[in-house]
PDB file of N, CA, C and O in Angstrom:
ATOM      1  N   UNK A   1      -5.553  31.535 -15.169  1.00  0.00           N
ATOM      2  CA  UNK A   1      -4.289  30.909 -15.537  1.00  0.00           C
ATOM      3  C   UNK A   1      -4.407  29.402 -15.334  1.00  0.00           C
ATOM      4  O   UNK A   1      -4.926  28.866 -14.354  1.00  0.00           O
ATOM      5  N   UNK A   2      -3.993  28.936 -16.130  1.00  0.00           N
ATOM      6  CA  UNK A   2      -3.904  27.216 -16.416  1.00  0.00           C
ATOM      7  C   UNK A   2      -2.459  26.540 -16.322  1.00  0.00           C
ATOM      8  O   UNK A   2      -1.587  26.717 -17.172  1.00  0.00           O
ATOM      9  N   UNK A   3      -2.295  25.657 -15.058  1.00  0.00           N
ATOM     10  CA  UNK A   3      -1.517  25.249 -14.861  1.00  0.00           C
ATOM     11  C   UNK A   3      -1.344  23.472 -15.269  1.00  0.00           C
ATOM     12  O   UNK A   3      -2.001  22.546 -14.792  1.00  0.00           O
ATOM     13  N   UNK A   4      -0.117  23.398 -16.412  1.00  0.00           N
ATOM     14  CA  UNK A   4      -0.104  22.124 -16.512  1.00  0.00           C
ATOM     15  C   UNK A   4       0.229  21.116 -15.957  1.00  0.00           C
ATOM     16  O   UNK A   4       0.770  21.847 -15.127  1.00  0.00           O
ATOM     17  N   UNK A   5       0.567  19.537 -15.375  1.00  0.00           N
ATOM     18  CA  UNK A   5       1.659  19.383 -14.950  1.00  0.00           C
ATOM     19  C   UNK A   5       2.254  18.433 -16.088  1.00  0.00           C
ATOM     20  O   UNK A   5       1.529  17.973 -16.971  1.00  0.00           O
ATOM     21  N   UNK A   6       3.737  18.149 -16.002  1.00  0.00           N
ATOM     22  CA  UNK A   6       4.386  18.120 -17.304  1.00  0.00           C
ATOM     23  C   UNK A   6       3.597  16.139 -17.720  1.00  0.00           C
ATOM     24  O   UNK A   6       3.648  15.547 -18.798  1.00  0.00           O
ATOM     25  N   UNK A   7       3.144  15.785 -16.757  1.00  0.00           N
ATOM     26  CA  UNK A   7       2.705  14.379 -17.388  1.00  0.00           C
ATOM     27  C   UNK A   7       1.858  13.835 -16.191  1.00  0.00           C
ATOM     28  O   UNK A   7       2.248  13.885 -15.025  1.00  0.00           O
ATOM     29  N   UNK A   8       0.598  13.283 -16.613  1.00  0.00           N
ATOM     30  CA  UNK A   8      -0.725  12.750 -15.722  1.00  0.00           C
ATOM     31  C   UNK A   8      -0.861  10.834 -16.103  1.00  0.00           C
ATOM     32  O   UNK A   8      -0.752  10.318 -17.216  1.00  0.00           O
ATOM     33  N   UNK A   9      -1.032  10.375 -15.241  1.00  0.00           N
ATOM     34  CA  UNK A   9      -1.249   9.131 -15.764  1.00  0.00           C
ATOM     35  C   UNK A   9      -3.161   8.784 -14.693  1.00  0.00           C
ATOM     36  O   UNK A   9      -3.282   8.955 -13.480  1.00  0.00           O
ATOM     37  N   UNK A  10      -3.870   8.490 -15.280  1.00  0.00           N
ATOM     38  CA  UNK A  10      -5.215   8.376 -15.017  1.00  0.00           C
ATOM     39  C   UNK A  10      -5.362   6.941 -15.138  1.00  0.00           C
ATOM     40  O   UNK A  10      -4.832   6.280 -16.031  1.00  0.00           O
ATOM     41  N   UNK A  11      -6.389   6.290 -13.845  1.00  0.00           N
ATOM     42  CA  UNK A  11      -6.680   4.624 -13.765  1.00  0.00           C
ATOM     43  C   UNK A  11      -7.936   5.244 -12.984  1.00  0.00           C
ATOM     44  O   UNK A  11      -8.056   6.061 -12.072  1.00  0.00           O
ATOM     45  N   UNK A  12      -8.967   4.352 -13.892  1.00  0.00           N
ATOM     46  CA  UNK A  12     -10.075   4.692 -13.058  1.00  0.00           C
ATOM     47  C   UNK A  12     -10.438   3.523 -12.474  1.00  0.00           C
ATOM     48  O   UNK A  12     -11.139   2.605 -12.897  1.00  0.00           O
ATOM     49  N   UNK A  13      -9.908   3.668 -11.520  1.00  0.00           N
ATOM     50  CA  UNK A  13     -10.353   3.070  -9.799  1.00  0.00           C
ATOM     51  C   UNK A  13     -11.654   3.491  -9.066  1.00  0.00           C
ATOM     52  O   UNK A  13     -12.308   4.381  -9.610  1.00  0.00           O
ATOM     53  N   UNK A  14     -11.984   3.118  -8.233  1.00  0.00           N
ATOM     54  CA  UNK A  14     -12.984   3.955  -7.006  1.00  0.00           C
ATOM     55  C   UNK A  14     -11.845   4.618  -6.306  1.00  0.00           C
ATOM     56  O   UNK A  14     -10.875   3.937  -5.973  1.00  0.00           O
ATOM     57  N   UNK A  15     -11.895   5.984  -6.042  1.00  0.00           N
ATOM     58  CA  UNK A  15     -11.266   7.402  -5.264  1.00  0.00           C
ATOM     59  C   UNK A  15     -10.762   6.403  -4.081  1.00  0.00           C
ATOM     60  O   UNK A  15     -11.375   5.507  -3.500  1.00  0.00           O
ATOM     61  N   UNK A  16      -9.725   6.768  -3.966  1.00  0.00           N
ATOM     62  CA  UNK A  16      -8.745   6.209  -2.401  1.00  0.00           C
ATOM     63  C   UNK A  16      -7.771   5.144  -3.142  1.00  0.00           C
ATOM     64  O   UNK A  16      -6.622   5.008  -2.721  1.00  0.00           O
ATOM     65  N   UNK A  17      -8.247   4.376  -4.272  1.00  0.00           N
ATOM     66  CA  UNK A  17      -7.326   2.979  -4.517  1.00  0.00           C
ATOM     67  C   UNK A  17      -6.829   3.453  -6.192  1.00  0.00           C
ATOM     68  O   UNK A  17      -7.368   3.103  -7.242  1.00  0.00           O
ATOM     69  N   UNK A  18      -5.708   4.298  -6.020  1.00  0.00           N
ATOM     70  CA  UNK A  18      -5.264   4.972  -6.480  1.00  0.00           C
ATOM     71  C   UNK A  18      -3.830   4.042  -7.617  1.00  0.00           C
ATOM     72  O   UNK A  18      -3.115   4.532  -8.492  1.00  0.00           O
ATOM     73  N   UNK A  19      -3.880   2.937  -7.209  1.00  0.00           N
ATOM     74  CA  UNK A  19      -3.254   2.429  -7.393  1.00  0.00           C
ATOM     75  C   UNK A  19      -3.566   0.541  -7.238  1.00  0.00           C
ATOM     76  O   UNK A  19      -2.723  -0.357  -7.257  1.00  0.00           O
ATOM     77  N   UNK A  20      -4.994   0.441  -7.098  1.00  0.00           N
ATOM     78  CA  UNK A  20      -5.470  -0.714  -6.776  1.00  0.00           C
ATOM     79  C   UNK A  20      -5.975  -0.993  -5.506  1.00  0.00           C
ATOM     80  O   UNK A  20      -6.045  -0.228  -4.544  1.00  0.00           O
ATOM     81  N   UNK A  21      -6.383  -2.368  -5.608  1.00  0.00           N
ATOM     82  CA  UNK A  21      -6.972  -2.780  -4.128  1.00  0.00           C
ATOM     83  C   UNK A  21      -5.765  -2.979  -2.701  1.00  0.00           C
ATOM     84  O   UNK A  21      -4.573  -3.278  -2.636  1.00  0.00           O
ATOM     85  N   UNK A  22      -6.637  -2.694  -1.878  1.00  0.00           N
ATOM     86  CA  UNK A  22      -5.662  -2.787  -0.540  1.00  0.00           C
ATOM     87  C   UNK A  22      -5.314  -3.861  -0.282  1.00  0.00           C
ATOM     88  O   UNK A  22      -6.174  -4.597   0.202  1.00  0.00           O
ATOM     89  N   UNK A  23      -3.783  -4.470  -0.508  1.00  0.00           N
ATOM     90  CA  UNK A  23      -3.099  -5.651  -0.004  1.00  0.00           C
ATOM     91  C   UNK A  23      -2.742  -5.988  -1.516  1.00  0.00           C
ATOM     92  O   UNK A  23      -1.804  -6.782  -1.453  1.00  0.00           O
ATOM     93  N   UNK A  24      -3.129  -5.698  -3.116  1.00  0.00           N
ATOM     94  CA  UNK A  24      -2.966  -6.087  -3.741  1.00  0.00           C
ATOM     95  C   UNK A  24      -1.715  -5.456  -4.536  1.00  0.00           C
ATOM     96  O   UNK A  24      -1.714  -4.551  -5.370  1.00  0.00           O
ATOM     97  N   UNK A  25      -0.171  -6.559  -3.782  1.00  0.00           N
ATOM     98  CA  UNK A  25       0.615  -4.924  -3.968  1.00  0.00           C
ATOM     99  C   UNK A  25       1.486  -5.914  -5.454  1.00  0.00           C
ATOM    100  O   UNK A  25       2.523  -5.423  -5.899  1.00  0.00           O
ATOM    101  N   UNK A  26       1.067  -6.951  -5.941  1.00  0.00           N
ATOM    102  CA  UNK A  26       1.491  -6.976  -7.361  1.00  0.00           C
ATOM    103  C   UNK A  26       0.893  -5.881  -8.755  1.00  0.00           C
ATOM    104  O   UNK A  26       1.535  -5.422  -9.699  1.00  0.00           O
ATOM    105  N   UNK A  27      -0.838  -5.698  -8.329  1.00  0.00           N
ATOM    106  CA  UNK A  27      -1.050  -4.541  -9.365  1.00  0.00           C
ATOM    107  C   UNK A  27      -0.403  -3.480  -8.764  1.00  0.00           C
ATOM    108  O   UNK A  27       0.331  -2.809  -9.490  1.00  0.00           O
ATOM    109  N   UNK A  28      -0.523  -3.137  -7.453  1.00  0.00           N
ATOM    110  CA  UNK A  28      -0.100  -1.404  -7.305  1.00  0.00           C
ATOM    111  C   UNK A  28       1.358  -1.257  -7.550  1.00  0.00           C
ATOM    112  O   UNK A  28       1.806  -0.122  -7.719  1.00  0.00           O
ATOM    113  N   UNK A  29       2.380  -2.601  -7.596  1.00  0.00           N
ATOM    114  CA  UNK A  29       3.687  -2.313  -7.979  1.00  0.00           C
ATOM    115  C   UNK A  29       3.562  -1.890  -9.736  1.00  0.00           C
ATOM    116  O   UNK A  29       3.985  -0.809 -10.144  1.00  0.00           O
ATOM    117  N   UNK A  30       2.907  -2.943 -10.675  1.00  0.00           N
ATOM    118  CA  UNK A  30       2.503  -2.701 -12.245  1.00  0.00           C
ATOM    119  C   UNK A  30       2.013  -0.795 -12.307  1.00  0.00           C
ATOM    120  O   UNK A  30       2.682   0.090 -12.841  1.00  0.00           O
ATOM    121  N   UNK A  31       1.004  -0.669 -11.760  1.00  0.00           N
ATOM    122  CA  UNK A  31       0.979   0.310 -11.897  1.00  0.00           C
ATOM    123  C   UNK A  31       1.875   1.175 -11.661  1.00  0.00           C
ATOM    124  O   UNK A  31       2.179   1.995 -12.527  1.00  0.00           O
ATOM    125  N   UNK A  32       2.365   1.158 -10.655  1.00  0.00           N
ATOM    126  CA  UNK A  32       3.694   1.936 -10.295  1.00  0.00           C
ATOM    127  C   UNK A  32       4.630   2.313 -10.931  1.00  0.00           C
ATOM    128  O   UNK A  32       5.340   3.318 -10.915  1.00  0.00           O
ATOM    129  N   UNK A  33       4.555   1.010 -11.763  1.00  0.00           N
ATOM    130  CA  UNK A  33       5.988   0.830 -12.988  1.00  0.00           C
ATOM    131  C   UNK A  33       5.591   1.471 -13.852  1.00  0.00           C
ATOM    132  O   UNK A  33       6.317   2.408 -14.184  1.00  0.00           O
ATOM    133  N   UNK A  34       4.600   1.324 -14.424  1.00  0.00           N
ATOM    134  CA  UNK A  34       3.963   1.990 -16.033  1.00  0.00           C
ATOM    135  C   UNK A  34       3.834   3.721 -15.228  1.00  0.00           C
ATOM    136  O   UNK A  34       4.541   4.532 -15.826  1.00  0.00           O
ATOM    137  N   UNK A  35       3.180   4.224 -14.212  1.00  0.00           N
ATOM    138  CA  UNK A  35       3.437   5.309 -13.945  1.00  0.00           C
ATOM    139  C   UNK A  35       4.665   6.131 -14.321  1.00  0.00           C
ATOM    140  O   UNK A  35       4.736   7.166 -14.983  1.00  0.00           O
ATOM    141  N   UNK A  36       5.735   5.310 -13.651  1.00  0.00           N
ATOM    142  CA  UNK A  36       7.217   5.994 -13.683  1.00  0.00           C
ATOM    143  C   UNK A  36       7.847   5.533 -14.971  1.00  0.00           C
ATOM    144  O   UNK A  36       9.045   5.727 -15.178  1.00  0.00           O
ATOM    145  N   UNK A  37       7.129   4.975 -15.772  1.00  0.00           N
ATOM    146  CA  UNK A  37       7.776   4.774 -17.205  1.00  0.00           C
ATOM    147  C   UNK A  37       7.284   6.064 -17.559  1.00  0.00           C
ATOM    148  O   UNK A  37       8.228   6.513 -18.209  1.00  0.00           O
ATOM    149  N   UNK A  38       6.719   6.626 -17.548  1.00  0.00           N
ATOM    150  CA  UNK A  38       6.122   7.753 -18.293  1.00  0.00           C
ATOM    151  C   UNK A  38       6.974   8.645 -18.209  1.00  0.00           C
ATOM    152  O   UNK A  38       6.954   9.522 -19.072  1.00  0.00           O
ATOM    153  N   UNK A  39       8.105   8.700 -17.018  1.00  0.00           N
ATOM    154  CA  UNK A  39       8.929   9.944 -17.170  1.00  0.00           C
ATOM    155  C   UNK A  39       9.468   9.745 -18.381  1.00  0.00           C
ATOM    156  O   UNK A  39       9.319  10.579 -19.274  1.00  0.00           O
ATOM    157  N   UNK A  40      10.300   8.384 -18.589  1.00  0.00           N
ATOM    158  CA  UNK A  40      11.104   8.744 -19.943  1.00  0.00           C
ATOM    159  C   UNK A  40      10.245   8.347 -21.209  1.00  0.00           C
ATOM    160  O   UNK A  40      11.023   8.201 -22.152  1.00  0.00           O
ATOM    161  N   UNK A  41       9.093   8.144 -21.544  1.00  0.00           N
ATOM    162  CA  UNK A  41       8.533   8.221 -22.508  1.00  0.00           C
ATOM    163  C   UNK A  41       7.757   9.271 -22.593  1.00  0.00           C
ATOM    164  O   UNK A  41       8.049   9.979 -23.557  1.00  0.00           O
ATOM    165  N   UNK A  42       6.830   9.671 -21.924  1.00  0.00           N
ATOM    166  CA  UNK A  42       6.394  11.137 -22.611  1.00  0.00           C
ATOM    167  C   UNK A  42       7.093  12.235 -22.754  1.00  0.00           C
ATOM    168  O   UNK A  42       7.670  12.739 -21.791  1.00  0.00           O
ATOM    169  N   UNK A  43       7.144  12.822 -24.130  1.00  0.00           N
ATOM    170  CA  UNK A  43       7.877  13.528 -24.718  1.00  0.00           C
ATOM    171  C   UNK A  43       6.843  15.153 -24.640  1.00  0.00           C
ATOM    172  O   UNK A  43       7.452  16.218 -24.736  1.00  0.00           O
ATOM    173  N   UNK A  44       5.408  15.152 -24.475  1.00  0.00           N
ATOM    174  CA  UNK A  44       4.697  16.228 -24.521  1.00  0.00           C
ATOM    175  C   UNK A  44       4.386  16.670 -23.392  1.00  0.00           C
ATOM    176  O   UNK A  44       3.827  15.948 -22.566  1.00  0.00           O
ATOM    177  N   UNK A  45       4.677  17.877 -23.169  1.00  0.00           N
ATOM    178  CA  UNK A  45       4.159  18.311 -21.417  1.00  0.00           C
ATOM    179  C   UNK A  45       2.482  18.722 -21.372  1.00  0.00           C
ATOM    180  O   UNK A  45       2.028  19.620 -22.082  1.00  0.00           O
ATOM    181  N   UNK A  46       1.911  18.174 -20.723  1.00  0.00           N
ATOM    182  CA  UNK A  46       0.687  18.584 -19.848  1.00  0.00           C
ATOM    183  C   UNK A  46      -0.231  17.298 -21.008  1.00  0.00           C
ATOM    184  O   UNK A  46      -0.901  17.566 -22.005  1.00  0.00           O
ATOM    185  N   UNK A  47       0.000  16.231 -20.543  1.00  0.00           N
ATOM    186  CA  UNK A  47      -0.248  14.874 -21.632  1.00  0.00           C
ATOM    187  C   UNK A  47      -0.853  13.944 -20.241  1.00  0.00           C
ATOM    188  O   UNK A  47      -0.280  13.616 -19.202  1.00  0.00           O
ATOM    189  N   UNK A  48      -1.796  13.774 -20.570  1.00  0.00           N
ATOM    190  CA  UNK A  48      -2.568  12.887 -19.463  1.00  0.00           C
ATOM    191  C   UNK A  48      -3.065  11.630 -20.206  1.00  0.00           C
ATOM    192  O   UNK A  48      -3.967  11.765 -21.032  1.00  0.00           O
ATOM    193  N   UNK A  49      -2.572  10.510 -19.982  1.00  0.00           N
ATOM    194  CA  UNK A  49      -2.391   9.259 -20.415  1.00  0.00           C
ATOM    195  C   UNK A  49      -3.450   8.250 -19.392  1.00  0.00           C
ATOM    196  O   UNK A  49      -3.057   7.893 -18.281  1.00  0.00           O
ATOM    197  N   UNK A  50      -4.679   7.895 -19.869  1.00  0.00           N
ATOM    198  CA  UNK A  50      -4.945   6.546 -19.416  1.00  0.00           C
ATOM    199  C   UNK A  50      -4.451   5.155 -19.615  1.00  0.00           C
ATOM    200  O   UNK A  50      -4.076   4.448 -20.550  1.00  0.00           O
ATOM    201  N   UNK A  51      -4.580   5.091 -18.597  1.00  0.00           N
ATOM    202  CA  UNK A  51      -3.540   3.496 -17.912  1.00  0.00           C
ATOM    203  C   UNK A  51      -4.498   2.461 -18.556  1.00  0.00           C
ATOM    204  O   UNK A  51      -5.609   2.877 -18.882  1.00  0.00           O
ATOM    205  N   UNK A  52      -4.273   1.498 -18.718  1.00  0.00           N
ATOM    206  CA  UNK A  52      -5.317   0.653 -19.330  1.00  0.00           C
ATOM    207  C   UNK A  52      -5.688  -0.525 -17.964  1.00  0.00           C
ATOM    208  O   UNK A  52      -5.979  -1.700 -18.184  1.00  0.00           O
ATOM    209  N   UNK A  53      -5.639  -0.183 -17.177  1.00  0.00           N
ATOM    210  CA  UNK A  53      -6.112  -1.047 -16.009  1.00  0.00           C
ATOM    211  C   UNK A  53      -7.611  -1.033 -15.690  1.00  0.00           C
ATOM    212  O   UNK A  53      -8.406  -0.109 -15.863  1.00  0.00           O
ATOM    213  N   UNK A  54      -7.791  -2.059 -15.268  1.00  0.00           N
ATOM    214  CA  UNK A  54      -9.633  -2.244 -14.954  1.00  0.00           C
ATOM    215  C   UNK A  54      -9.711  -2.497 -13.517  1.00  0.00           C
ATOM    216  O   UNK A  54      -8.730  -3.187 -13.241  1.00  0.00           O
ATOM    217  N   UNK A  55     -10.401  -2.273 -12.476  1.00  0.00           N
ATOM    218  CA  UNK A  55     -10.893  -2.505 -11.542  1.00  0.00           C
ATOM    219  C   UNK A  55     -11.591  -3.494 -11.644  1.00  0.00           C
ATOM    220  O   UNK A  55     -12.435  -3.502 -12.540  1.00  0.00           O
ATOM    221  N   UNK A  56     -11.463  -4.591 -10.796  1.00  0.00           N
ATOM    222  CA  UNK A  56     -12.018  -5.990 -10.755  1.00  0.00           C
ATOM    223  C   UNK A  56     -13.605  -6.115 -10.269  1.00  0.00           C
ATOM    224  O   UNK A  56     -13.858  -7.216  -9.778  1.00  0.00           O
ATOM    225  N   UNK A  57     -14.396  -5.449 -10.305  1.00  0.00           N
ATOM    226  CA  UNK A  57     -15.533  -5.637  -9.625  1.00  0.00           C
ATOM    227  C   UNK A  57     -16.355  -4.253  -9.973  1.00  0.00           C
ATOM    228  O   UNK A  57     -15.646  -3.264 -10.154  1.00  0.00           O
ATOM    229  N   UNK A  58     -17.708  -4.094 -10.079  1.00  0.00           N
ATOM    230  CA  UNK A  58     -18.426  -3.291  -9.888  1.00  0.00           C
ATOM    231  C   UNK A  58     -17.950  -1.935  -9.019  1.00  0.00           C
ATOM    232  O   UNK A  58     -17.156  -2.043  -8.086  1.00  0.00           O
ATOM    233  N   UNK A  59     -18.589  -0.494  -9.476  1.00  0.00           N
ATOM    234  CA  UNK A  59     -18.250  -0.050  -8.497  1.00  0.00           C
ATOM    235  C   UNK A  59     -18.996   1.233  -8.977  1.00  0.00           C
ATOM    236  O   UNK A  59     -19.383   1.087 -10.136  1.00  0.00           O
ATOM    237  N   UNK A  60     -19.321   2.465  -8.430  1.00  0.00           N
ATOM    238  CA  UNK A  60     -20.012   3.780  -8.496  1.00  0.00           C
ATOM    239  C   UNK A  60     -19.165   4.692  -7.841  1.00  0.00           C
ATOM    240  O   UNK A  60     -18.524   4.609  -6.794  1.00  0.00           O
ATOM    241  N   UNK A  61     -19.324   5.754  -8.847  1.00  0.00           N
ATOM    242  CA  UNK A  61     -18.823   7.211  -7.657  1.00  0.00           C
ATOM    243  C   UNK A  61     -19.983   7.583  -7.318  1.00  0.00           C
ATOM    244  O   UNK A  61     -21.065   7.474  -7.895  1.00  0.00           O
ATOM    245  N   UNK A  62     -19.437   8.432  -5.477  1.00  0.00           N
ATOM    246  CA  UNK A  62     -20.391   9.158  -5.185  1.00  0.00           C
ATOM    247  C   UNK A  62     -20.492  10.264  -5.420  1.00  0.00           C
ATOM    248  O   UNK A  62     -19.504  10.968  -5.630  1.00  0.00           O
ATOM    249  N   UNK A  63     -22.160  10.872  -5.456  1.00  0.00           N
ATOM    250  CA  UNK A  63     -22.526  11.335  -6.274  1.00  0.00           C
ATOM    251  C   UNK A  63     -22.204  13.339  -5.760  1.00  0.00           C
ATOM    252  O   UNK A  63     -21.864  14.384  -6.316  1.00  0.00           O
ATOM    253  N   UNK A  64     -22.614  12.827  -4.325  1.00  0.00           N
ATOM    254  CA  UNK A  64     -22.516  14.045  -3.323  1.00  0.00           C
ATOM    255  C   UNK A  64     -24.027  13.459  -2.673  1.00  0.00           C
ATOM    256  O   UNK A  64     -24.177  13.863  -1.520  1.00  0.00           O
ATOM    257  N   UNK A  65     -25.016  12.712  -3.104  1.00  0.00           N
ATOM    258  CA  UNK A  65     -26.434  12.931  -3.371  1.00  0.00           C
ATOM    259  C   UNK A  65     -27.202  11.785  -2.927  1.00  0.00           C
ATOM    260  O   UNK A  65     -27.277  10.946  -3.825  1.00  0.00           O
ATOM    261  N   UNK A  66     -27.857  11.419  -1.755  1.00  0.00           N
ATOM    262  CA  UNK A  66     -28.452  10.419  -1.065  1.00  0.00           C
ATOM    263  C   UNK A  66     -29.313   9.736  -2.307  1.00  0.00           C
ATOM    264  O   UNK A  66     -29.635  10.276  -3.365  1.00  0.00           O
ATOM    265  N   UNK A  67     -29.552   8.559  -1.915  1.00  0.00           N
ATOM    266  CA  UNK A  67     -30.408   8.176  -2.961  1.00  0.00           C
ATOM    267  C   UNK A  67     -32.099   8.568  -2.578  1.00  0.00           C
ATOM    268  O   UNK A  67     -33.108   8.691  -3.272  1.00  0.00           O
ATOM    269  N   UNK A  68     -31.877   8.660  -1.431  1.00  0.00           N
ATOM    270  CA  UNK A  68     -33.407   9.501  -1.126  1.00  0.00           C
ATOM    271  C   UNK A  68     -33.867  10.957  -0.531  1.00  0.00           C
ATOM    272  O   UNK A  68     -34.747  11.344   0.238  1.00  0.00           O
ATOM    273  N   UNK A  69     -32.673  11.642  -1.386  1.00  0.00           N
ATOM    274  CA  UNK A  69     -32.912  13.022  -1.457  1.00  0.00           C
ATOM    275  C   UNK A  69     -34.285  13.877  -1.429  1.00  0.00           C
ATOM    276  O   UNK A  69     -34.705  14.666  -0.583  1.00  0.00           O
ATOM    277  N   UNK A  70     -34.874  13.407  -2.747  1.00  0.00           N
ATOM    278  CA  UNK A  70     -36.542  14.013  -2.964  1.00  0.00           C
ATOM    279  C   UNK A  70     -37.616  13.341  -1.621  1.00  0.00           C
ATOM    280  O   UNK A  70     -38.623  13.905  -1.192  1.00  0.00           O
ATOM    281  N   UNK A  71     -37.096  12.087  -1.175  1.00  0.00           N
ATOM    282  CA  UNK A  71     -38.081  11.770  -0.174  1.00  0.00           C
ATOM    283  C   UNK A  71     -37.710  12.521   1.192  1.00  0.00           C
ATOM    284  O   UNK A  71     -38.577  12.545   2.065  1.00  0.00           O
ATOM    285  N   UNK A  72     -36.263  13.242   1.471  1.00  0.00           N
ATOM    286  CA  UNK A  72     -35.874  13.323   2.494  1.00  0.00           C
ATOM    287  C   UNK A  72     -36.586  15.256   2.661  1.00  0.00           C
ATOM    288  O   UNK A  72     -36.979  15.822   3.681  1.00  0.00           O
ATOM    289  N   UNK A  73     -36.522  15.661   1.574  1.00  0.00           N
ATOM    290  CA  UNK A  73     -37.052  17.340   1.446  1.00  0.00           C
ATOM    291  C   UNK A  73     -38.661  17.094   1.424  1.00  0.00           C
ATOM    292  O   UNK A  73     -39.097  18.179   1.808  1.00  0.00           O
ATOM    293  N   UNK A  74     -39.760  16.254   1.181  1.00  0.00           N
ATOM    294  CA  UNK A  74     -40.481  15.711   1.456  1.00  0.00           C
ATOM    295  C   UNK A  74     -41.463  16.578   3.454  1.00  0.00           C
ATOM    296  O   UNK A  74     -42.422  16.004   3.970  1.00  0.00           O
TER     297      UNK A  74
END
């Protein structure tokens, strides 16, 4: 069973800054706003909308996976 929820808004951040950088509370308010605009504009349930925000700097997810895995089983 597949559960929708009636509206997703997606910013790809690095995991934890969910809403921007820490202390940077003019984007995380923007975001905030365009989040909760979405109640009264999306009209389709289970509609996952990317945010058009960029993260200011370089950044990687982790992977689960050391970078010296093969040397560490070795």
């Amino acid at each position: 069973m597949q559960v929708l929820p009636p509206r997703s808004a997606f910013v790809n951040f690095p995991m934890g800054n969910n809403f921007g950088a820490p202390g940077d509370v003019e984007r995380q308010s923007e975001i905030m706003r365009t989040a909760l605009a979405m109640i009264h504009e999306t009209e389709q349930a289970g509609r996952l909308i990317d945010l058009p925000y960029e993260w200011s700097g370089p950044f990687e997810y982790f992977t689960g996976r050391g970078k010296n895995t093969a040397e560490a089983a070795s």
